[in-house]
DRENDO-1510 file (C-alpha; in Angstrom, 1 decimal, always signed):
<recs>
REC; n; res; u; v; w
REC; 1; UNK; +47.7; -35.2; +127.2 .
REC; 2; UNK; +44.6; -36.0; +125.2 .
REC; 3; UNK; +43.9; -32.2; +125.1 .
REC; 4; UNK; +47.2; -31.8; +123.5 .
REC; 5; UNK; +46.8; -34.7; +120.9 .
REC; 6; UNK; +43.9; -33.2; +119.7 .
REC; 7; UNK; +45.7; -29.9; +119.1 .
REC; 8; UNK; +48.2; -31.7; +116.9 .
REC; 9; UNK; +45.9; -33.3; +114.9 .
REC; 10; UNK; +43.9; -29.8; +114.2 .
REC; 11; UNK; +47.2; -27.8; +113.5 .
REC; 12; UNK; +48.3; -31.2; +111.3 .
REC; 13; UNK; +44.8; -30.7; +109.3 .
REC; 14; UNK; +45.0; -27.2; +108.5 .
REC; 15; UNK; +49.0; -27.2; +107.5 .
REC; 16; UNK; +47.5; -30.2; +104.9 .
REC; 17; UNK; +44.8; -28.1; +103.4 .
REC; 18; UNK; +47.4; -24.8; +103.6 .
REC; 19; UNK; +49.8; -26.8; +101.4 .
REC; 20; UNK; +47.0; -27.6; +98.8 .
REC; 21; UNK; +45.7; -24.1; +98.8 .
REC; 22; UNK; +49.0; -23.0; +97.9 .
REC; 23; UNK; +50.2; -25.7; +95.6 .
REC; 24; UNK; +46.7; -25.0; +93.6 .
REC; 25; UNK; +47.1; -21.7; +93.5 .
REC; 26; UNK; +50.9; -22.0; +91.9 .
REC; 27; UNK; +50.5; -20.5; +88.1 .
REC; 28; UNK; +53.5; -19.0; +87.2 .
REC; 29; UNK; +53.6; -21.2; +84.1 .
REC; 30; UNK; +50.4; -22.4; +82.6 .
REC; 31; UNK; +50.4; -25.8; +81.2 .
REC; 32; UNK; +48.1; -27.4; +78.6 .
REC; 33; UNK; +45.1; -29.5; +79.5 .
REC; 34; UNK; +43.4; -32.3; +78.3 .
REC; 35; UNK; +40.0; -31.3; +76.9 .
REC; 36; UNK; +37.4; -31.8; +79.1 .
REC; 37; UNK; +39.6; -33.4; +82.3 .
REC; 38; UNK; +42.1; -30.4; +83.1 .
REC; 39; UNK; +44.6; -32.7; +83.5 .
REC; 40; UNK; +47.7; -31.8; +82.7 .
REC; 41; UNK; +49.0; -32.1; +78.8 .
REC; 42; UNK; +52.5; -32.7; +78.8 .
REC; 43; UNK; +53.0; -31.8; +75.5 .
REC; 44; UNK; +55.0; -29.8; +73.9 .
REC; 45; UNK; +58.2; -31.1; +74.9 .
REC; 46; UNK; +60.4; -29.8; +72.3 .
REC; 47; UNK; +59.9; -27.6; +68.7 .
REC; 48; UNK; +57.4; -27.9; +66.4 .
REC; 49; UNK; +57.9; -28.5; +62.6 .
REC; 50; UNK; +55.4; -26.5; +60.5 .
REC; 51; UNK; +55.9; -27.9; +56.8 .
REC; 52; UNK; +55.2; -25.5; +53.8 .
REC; 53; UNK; +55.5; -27.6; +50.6 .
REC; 54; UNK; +56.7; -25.1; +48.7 .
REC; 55; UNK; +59.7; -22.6; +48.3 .
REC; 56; UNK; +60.0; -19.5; +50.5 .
REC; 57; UNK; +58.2; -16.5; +49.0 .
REC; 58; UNK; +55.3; -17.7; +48.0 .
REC; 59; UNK; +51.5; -17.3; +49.6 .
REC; 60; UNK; +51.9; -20.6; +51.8 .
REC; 61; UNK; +55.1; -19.4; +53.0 .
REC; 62; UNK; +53.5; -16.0; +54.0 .
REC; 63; UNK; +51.3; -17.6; +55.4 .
REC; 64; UNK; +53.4; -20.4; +57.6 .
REC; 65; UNK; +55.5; -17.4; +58.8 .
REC; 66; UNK; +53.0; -15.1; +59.8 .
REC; 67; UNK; +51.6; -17.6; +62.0 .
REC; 68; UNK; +54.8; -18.6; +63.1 .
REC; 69; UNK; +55.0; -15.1; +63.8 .
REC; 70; UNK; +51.8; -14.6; +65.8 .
REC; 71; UNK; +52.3; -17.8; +67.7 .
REC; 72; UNK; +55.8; -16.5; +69.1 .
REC; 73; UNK; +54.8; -12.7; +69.4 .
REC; 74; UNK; +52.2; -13.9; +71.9 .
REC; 75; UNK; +53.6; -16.6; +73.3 .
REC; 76; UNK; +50.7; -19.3; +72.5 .
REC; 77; UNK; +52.9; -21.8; +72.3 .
REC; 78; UNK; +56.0; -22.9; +75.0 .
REC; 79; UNK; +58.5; -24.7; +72.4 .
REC; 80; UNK; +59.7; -23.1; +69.2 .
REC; 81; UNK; +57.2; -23.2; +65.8 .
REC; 82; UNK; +60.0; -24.0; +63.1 .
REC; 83; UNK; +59.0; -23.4; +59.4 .
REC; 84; UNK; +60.6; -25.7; +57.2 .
REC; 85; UNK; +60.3; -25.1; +53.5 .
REC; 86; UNK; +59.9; -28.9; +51.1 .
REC; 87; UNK; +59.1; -27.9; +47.6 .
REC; 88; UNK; +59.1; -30.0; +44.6 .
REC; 89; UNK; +56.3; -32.1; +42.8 .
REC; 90; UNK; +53.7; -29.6; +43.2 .
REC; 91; UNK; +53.4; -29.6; +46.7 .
REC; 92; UNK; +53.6; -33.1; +47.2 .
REC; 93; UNK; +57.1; -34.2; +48.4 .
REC; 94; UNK; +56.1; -32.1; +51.5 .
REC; 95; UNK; +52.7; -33.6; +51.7 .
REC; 96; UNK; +54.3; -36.6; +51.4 .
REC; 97; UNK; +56.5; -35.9; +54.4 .
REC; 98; UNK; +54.2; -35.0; +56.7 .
REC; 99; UNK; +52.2; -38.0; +56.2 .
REC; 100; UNK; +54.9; -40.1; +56.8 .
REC; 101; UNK; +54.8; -38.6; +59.9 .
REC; 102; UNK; +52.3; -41.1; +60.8 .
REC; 103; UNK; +51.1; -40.2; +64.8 .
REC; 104; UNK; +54.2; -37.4; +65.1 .
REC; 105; UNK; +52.3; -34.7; +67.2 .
REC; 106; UNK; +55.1; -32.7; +66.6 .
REC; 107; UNK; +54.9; -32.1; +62.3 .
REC; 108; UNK; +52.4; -29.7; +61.1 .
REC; 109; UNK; +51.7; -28.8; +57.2 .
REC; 110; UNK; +50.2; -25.8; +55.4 .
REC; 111; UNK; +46.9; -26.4; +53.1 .
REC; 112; UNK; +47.2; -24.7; +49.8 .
REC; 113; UNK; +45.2; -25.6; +46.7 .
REC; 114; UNK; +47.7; -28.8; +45.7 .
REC; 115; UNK; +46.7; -30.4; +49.2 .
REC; 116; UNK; +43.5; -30.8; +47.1 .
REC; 117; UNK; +44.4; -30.7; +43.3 .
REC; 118; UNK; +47.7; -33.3; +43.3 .
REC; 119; UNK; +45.7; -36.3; +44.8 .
REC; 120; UNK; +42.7; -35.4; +42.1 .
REC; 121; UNK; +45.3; -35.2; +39.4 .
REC; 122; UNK; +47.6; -38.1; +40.3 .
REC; 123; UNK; +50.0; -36.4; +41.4 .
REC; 124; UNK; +50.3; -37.2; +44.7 .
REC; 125; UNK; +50.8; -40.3; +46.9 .
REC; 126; UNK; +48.8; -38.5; +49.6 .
REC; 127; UNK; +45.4; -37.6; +49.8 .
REC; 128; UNK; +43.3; -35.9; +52.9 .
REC; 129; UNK; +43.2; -38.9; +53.8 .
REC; 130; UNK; +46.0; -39.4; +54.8 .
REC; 131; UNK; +46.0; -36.1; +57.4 .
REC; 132; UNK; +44.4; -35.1; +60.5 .
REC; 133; UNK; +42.5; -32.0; +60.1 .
REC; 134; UNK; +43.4; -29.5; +62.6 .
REC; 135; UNK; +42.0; -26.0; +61.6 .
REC; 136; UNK; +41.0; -23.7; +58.6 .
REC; 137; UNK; +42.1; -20.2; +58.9 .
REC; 138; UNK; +41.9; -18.2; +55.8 .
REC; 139; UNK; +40.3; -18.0; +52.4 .
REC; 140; UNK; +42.6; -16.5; +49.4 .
REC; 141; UNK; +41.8; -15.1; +46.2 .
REC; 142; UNK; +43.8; -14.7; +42.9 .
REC; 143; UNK; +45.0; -11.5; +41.2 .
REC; 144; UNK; +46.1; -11.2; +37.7 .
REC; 145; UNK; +49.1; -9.5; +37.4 .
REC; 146; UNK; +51.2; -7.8; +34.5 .
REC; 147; UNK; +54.0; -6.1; +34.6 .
REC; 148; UNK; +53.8; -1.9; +34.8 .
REC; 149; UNK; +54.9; -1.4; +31.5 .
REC; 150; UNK; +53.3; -4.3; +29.8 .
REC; 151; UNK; +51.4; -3.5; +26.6 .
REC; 152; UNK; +48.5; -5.5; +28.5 .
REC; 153; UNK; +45.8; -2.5; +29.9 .
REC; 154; UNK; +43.1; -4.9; +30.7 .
REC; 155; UNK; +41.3; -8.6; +30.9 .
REC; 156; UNK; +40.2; -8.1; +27.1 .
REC; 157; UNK; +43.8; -7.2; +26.4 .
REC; 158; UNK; +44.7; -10.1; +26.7 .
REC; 159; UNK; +41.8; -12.5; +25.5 .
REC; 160; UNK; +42.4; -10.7; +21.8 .
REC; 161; UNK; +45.7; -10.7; +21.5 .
REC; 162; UNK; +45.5; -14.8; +23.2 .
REC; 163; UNK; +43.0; -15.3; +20.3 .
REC; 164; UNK; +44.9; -13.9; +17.6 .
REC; 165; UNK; +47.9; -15.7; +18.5 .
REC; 166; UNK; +47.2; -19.1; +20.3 .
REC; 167; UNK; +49.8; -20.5; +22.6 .
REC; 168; UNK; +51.9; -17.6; +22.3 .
REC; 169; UNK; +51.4; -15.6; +25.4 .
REC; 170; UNK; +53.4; -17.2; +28.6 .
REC; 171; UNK; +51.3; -17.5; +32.0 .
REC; 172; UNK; +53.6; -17.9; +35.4 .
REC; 173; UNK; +52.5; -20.0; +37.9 .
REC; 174; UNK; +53.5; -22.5; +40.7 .
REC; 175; UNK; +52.5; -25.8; +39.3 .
REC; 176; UNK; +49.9; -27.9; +38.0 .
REC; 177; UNK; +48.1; -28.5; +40.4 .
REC; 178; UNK; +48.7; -25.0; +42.1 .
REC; 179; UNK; +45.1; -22.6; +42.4 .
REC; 180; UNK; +46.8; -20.5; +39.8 .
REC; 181; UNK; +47.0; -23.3; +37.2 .
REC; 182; UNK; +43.4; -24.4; +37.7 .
REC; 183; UNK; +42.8; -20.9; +36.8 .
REC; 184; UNK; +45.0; -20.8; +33.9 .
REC; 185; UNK; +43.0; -23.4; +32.6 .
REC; 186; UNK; +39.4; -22.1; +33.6 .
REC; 187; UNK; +40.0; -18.9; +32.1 .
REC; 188; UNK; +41.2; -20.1; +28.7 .
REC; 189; UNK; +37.6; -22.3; +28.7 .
REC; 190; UNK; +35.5; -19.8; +29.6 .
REC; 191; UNK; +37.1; -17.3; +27.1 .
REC; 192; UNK; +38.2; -19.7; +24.3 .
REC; 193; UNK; +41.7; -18.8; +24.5 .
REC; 194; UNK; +45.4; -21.0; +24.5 .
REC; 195; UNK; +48.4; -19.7; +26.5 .
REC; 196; UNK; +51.5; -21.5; +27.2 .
REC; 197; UNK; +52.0; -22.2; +31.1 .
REC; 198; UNK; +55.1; -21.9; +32.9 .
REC; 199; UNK; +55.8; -23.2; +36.1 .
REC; 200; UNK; +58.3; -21.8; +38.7 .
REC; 201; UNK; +58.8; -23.2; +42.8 .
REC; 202; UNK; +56.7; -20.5; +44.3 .
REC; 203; UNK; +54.7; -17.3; +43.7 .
REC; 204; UNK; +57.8; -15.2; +44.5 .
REC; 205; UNK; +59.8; -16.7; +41.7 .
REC; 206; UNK; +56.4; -15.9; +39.7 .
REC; 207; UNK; +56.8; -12.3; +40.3 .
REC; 208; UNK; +60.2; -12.2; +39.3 .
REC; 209; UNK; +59.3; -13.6; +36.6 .
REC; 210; UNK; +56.6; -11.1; +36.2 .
REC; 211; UNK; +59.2; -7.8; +36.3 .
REC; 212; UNK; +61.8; -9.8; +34.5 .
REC; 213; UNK; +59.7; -10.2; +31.2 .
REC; 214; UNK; +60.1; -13.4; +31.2 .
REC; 215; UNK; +56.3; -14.2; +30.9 .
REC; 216; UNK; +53.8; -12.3; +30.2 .
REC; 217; UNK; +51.3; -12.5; +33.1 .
REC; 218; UNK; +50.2; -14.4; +36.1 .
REC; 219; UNK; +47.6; -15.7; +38.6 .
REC; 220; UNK; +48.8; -14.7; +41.9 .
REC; 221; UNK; +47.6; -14.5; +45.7 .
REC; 222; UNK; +47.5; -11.1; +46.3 .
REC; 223; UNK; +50.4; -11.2; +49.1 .
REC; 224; UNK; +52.8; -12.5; +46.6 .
REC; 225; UNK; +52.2; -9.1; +44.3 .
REC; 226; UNK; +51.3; -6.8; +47.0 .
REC; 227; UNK; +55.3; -5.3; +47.4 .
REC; 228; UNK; +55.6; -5.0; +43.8 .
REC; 229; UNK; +52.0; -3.4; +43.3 .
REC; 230; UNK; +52.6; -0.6; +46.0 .
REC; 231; UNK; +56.4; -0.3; +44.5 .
REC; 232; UNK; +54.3; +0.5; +41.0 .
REC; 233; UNK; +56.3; -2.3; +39.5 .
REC; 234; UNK; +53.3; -4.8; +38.7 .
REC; 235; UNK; +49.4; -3.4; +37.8 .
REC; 236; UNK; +46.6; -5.8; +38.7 .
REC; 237; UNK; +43.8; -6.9; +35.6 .
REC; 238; UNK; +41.5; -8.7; +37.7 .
REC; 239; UNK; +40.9; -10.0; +41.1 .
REC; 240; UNK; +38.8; -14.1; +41.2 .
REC; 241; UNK; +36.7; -13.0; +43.8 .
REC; 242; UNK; +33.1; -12.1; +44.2 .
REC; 243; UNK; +33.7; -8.6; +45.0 .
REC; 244; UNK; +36.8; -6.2; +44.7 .
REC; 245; UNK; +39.1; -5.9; +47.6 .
REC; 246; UNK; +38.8; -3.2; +50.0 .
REC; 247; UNK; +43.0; -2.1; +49.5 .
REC; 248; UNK; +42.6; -2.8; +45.7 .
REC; 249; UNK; +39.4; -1.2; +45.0 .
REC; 250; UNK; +40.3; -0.1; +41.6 .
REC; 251; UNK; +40.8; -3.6; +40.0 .
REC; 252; UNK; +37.7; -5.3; +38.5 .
REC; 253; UNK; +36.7; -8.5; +39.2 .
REC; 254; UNK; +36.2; -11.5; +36.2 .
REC; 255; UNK; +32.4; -11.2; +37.0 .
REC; 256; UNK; +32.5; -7.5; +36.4 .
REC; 257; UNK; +34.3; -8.2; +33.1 .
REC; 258; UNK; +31.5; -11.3; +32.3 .
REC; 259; UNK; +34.1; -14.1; +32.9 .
REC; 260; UNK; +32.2; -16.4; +35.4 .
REC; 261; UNK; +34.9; -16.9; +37.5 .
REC; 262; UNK; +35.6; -17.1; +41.1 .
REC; 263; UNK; +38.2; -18.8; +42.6 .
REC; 264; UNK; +39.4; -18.8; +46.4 .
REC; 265; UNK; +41.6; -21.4; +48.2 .
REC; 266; UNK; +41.0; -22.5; +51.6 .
REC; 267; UNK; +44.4; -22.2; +53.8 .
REC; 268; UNK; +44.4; -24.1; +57.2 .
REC; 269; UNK; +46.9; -26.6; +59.3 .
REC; 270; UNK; +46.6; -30.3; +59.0 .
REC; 271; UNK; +48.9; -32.8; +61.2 .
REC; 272; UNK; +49.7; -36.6; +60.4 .
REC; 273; UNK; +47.4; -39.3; +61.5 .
REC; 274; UNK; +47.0; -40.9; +64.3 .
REC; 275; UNK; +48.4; -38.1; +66.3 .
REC; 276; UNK; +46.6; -38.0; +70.0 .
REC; 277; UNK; +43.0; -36.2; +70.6 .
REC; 278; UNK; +44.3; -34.1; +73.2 .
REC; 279; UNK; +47.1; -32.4; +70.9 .
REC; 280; UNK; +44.3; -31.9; +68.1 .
REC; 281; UNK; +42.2; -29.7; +70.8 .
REC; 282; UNK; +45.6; -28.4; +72.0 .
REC; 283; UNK; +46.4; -26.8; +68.3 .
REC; 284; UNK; +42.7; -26.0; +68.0 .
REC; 285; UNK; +42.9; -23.6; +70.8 .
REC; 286; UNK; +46.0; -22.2; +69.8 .
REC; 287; UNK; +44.9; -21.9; +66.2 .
REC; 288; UNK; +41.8; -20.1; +67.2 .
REC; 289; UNK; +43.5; -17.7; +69.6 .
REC; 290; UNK; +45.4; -16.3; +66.7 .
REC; 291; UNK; +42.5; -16.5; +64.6 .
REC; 292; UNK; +41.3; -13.3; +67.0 .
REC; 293; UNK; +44.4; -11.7; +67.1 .
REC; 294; UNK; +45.0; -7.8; +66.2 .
REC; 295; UNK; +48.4; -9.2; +64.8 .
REC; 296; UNK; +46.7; -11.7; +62.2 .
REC; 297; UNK; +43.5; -10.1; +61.5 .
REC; 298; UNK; +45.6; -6.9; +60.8 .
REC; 299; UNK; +49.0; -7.6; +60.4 .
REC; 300; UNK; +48.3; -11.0; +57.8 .
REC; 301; UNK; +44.6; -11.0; +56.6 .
REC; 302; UNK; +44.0; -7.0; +55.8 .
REC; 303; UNK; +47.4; -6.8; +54.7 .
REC; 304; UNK; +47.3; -9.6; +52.3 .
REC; 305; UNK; +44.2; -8.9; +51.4 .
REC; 306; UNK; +43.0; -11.8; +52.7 .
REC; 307; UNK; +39.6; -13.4; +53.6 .
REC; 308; UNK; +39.3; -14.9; +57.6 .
REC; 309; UNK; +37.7; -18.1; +58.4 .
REC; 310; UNK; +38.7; -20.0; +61.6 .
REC; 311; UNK; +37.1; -23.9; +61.3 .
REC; 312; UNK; +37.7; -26.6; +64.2 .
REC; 313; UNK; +39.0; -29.8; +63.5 .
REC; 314; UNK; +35.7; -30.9; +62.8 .
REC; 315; UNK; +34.5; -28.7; +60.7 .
REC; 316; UNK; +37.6; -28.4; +58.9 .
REC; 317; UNK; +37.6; -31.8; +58.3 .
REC; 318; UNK; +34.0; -31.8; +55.9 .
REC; 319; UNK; +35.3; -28.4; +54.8 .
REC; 320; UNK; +38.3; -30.5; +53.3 .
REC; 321; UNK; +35.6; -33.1; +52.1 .
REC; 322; UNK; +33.4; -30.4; +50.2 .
REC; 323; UNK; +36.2; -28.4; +48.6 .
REC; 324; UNK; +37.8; -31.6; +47.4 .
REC; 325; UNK; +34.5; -32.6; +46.0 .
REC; 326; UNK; +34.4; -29.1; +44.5 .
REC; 327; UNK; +37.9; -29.2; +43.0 .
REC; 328; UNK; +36.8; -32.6; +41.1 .
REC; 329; UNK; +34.3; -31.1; +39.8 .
REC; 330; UNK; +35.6; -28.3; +38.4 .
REC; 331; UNK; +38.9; -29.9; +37.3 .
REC; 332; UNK; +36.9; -32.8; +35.4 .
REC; 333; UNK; +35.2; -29.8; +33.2 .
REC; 334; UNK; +38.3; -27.3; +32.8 .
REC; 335; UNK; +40.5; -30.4; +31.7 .
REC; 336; UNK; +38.5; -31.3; +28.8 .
</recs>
């Protein structure tokens, strides 16, 4: 009888370890961990808004979508990335949204140039302050663009004819506090020029605009141009950056020209305050996953003509601090 207890007991063990061999082993759907415990994160539940705070079209909207894109292609994330467009105020009726949004792990926003500018300018009720960092993914440049058959052949083009008729010639833009207008405004005080700026919801309203003759130029990201420019329906001046662009090697930078310019905006993702630890490492993992991917590096960066650069929260976050710094800087001398 004892002999047979004791086979019990052993065939009762090895069922138990069986069972946790097998119930370890289950991964037919991977689930997020907490940082550092591999514990299970049970998050997310349900969709994720990713907030552009401007109109569709424009180079934050290209860029919202084509993570949006990159996230779903690959499956990074289990609930749906939804892209909701809030223009209005330069940027910061969205900004102003999302922060709102106070410990909402499930609201994202889009950094553009206004995230920084509005707050600097008083435009904005929001600051960075206000936002948790949660990655920086791409640096983008400005183009300036003219229509094909504008009388406008290059840079000095335009600074004589600005020159001999102040305030006359109309520059596109998104708002006043967009990259674009800071450049509007640098370019006239480094080449003693006045123009007349005209602001539209987003940079594909700009380059209708553009085509439409209804200004006579603008500063653009190169994504918002890049149909009309291969269509032969827009020609590029100048690019801001410090050297030309690999697809648009023909166009001259400022520099080249001797304007001392360069101007580059730092896109990333920031999320409401307060929103838990675990979720911030959650997105920083996804963010940096698609940081690698063939279908951003290749089907968003080199096809925008845009410049790569994955940050972490952390890192993000004095990013954010230093280009602010840098924005106040530059907007306290252009403004004069």
């Amino acid at each position: 009888m004892r002999k047979n207890m004791r086979w019990v007991v052993f065939f009762s063990i090895v069922v138990m370890l069986l069972s946790l061999v097998v119930g370890c082993s289950d991964s037919t759907k991977p689930a997020a961990t907490n940082s550092g415990t591999g514990t299970k994160l049970d998050y997310p539940k349900k969709s994720i808004e990713l907030v552009v705070p401007f109109a569709a079209g424009g180079g934050s909207d290209i860029f919202a979508r084509n993570i949006e894109r990159v996230i779903s292609s690959k499956k990074l994330v289990s609930q749906p990335l939804v892209i909701v467009n809030k223009p209005g105020a330069s940027g910061s009726i969205g900004y102003a949204y999302t922060a709102e949004k106070k410990g909402d792990p499930y609201t994202l926003a889009t950094v553009s140039s206004s995230f920084y500018t509005a707050p600097i300018l008083g435009q904005s009720p929001v600051s960075y302050k206000n936002f948790t960092p949660i990655a920086g993914l791409a640096m983008d440049t400005l183009l300036l663009v003219v229509r094909t058959d504008s009388k406008y052949q290059s840079v000095q083009d335009i600074i004589d004819d600005a020159k001999a008729n102040p305030k006359k010639l109309n520059v596109g833009g998104t708002s006043g506090t967009s990259d674009d207008a800071v450049m509007y405004y640098a370019f006239q005080a480094r080449t003693g020029t006045e123009m007349k700026y005209v602001p539209f919801n987003s940079g594909g309203e700009v380059m209708t605009a553009v085509l439409g003759g209804h200004v006579d130029m603008a500063w653009v990201n190169p994504g918002e141009a890049l149909s009309q420019l291969e269509a032969k329906k827009a020609r590029a001046l100048a690019v801001a950056s410090k050297e030309r662009l690999t697809a648009l090697k023909d166009v001259p930078t400022l520099k080249e020209k001797g304007i001392d310019l360069v101007l580059a905006q730092f896109r990333g993702v920031v999320a409401p305050l307060d929103i838990p630890a675990d979720v911030v490492k959650y997105w920083e993992g996804v963010l940096e996953k698609l940081a690698k991917d063939p279908e951003w590096t290749e089907g968003y960066l080199k096809k925008n003509m845009v410049e790569g650069r994955y940050l972490n929260s952390r890192d993000f976050s004095q990013a954010i601090i230093e280009t602010t710094k840098m924005y106040e800087e530059f907007l306290s001398k252009v403004k004069k």
